[in-house]
C-alpha positions as CSV (number, residue, x, y, z in Angstrom):
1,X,109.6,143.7,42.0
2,X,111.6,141.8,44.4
3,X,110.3,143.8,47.3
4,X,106.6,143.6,46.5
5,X,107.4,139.4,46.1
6,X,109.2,139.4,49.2
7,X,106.4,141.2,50.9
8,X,103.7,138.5,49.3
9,X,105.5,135.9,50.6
10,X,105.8,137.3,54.4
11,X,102.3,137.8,54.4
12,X,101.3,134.5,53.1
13,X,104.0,132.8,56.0
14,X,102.5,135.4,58.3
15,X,98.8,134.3,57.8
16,X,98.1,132.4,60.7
17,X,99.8,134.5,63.1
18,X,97.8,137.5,60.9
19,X,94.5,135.9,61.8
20,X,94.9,134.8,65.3
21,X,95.4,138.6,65.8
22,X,92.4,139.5,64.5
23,X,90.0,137.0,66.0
24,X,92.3,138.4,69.9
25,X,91.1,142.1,68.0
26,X,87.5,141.2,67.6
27,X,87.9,139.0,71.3
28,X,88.6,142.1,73.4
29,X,86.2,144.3,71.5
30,X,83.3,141.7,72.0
31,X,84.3,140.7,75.6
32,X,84.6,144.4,76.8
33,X,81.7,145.5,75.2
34,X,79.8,142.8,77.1
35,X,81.4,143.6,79.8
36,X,81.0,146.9,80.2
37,X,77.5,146.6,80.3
38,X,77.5,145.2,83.6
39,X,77.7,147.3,86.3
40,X,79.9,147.1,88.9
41,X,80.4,148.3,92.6
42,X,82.7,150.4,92.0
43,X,85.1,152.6,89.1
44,X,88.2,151.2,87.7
45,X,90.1,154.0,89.9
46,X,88.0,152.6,92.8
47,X,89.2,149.7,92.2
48,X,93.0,150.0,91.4
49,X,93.1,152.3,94.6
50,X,91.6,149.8,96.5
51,X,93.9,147.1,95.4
52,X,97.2,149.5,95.4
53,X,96.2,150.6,99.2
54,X,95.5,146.9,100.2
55,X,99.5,146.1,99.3
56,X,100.5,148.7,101.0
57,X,101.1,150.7,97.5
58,X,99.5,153.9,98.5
59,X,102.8,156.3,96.6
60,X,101.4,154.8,93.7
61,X,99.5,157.7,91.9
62,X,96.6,156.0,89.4
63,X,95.9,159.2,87.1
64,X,93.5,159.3,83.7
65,X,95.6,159.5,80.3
66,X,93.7,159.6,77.0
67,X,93.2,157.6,74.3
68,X,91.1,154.3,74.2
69,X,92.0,151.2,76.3
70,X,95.4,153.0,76.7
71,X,95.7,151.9,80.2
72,X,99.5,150.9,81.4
73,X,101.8,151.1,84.4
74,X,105.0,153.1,84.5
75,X,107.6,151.2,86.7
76,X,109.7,154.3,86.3
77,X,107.5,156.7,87.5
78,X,105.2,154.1,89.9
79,X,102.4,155.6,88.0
80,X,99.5,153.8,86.9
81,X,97.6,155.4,84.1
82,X,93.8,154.4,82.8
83,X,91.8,155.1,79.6
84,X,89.0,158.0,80.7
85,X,86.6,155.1,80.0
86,X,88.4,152.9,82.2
87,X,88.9,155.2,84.9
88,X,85.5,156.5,85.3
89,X,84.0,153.7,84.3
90,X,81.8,151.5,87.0
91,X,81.9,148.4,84.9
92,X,83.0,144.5,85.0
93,X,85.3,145.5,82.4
94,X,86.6,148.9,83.6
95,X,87.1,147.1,86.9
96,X,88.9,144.0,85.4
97,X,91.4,146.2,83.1
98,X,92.2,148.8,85.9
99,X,93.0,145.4,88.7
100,X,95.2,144.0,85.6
101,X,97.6,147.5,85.6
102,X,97.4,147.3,89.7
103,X,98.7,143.7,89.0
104,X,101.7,145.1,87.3
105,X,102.3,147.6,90.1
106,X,101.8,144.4,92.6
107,X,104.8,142.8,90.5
108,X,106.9,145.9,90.8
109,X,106.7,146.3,94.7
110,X,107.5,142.5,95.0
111,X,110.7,142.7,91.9
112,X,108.6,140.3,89.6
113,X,112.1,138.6,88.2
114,X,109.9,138.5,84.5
115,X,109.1,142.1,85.3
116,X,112.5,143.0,85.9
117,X,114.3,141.3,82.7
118,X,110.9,142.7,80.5
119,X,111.8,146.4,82.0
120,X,115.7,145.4,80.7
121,X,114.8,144.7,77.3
122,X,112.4,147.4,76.1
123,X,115.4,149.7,74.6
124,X,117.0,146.2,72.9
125,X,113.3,145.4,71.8
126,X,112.8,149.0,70.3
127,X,116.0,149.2,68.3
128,X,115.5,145.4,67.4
129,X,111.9,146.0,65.9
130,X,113.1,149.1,63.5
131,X,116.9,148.3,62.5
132,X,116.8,144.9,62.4
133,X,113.6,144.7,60.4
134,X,115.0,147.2,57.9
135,X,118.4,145.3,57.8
136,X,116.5,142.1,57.2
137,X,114.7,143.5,54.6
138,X,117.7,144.4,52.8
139,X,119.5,141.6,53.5
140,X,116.9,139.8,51.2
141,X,116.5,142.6,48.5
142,X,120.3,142.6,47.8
143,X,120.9,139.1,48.3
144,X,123.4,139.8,51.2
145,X,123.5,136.8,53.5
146,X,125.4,138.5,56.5
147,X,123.2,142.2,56.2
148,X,120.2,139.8,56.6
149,X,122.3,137.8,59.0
150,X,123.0,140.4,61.1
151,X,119.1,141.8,60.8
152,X,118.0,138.6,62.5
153,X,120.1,139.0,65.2
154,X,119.2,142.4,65.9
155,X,115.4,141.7,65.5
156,X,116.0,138.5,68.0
157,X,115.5,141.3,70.8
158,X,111.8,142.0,70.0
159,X,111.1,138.2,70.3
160,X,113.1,137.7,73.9
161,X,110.7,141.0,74.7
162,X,107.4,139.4,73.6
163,X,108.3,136.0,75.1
164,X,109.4,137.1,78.1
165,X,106.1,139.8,78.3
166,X,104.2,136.4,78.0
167,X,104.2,135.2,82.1
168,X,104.6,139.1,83.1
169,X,100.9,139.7,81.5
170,X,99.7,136.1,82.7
171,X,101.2,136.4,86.3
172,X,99.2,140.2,86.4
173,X,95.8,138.9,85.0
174,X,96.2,136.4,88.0
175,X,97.1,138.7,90.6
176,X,94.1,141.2,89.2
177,X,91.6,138.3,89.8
178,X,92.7,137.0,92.8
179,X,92.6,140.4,94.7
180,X,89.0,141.6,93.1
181,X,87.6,138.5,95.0
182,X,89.4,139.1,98.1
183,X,89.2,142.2,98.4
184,X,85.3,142.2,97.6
185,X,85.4,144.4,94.4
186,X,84.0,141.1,92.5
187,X,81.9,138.7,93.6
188,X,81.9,134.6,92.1
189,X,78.9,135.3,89.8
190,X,80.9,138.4,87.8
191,X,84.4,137.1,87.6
192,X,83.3,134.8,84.2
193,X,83.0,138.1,83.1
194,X,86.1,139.7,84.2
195,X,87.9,136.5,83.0
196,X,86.9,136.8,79.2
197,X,88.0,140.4,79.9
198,X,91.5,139.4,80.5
199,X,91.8,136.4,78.5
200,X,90.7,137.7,75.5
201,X,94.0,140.8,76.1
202,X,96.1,137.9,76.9
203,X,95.1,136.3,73.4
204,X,96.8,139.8,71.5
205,X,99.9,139.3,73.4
206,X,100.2,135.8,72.3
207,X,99.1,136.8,68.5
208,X,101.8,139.1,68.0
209,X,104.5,136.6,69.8
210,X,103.5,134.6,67.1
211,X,103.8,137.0,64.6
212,X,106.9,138.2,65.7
213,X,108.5,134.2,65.9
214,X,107.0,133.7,62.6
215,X,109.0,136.8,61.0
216,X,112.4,135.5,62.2
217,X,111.7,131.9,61.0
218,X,111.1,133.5,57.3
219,X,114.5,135.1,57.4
220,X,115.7,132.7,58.7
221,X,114.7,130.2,56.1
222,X,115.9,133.1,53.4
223,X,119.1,133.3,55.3
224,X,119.1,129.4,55.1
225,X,118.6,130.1,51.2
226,X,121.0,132.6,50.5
227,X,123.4,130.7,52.2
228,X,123.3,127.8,50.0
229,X,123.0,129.7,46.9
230,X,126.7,131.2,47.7
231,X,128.1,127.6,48.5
């Protein structure tokens, strides 16, 4: 019972962050499906190559992976990988997406500071997210002030992730735009396009930063709770 009340009451302090998520969701399926019904001069691997080789970036391999809008760059492996609909596709949107993972490769080459520090704190972020949520949880079930204590500080990691993620996605959208009209991929007339494209992925990252600062403020408030009902 006082798991399935705790849960109730993280969803309800959850809500708005819950619901900006889904309107970001229902943002990048209606902005890439309107984009992606307007051609463009080139594929999304056309036009990552194109802006990879412009910087210089030509040991950066750009291979299809599967899975939908599964499109990322590997730092590690200087690998940029793209959705078969991205890769193939000769759209606005395949165009936009693909130039946003050639802006991460862009902040690589140039050691991004952001970039860097994000790269640092994806193991922290991963162990955060599961042990410190389940130790937070916990905390609260058995009334253990220092169990939850010590689950907020773990789970701190995932939000230093997502904030610091914030400028790194931003920064790549910008560099992505900049270089399709440069280099001539876009023209003026399509980038509108392109732009609702990218600000409509940017919207998810912010939803789930949100989400994310929204969770430790609950435990934190229970912490806050607990603490008072030792006193």
């Amino acid at each position: 019972m006082i798991f399935f009340e705790h849960q109730i009451y993280l969803f309800v302090f959850l809500l708005p962050a819950i619901l900006l998520g889904v309107f970001a969701q229902y943002r990048v399926r209606s902005t890439y499906a309107e984009a992606s019904r307007i051609g463009a001069r080139m594929s999304g691997y056309a036009a990552a190559r194109t802006i990879l080789d412009a910087a210089g970036l030509h040991a950066v391999d750009v291979q299809q992976t599967s899975g939908h809008l599964d499109d990322h760059y590997s730092p590690r492996e200087k690998l940029l990988r793209l959705s078969p609909e991205v890769f193939h596709g000769a759209t606005l949107a395949a165009v936009g997406i693909a130039a946003h993972e050639a802006g991460h490769a862009l902040q690589d080459a140039k050691r991004y500071a952001p970039l860097i520090v994000r790269n640092a704190a994806v193991p922290a972020a991963g162990l955060g997210d599961k042990i410190g949520g389940l130790l937070m949880v916990l905390g609260v079930i058995f009334s253990w002030p220092m169990l939850l204590l010590a689950g907020i500080a773990i789970f701190s990691a995932v939000l230093f992730f997502q904030v610091v993620n914030l400028p790194v996605e931003f920064d790549a959208s910008a560099r992505a735009k900049r270089q399709l009209v440069e280099l001539g991929v876009v023209d003026q007339s399509e980038m509108p396009f392109v732009r609702r494209v990218l600000s409509a992925a940017a919207l998810t990252y912010v939803a789930a930063t949100m989400q994310t600062a929204l969770t430790l403020l609950f435990y934190l408030l229970r912490f806050a709770g607990q603490s008072r009902d030792d006193s």
